[in-house]
N, C-alpha and C positions, 0 to 999 in steps of 0.2 A: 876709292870709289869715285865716279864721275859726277859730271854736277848735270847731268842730263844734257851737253852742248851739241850732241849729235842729233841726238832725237829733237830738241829746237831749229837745227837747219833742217832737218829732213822737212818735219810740219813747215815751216816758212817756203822751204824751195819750191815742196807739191804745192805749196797752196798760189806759188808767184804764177808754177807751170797752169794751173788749171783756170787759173786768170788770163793767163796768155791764151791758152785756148778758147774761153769763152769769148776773147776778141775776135781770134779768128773766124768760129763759128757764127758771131755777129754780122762779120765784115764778109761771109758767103754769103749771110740770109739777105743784106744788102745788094751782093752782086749779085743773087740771081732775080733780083726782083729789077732791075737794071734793064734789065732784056733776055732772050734767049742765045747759049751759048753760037759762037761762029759753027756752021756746019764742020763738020768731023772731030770737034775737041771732045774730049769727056765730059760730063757732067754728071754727074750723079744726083739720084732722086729729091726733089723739092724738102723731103722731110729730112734728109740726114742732116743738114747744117742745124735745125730745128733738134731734132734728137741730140745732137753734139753739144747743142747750147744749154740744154734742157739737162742733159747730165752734167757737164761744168756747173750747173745752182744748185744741185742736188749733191755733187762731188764738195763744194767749197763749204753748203751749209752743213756739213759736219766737222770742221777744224773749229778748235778753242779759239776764243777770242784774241789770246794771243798772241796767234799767228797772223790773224790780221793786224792787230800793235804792229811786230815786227815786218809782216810784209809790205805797212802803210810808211816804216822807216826806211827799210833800203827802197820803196819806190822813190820816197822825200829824199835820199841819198844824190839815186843815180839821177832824177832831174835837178839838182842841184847842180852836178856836177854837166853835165849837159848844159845849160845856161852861161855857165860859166867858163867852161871851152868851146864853147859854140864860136865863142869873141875871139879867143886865145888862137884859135886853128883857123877860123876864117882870115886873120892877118898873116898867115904865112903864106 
């Protein structure tokens, strides 16, 4: 029998993905308030970066809590480790 280790990265991984996108979706509703895109880029409608953000809190608030535990550990991981080669790679 397993010990449930898949179904634990699966919840942790959706929940890192749907955090990454709620950035994203953040960091549009930011850019489009910035200004109006350059003539001939795409843009799409004022409300989709809002709908995109709006389902990422609606998407995240159904995971167990601990998948935030563990999401909140490899986040406290990978900047760990970021800090700490930041030094190590900059001297080369």
């Amino acid at each position: 029998a397993g010990t449930g280790g898949v179904k634990l990265l699966a919840q942790t991984t959706s929940l890192l993905l749907v955090i990454v996108f709620a950035f994203i979706h953040a960091g549009l509703v930011r850019v489009r308030r910035a200004g109006p895109p350059p003539e001939g880029i795409f843009h799409a409608p004022a409300f989709v970066p809002w709908a995109g953000f709006i389902a990422c809190l609606f998407l995240g608030a159904h995971f167990p809590a601990g998948a935030f535990l563990r999401a909140g550990a490899v986040a406290a991981v990978a900047l760990a480790l970021y800090f700490f080669l930041r030094k190590r790679l900059a001297m080369t």
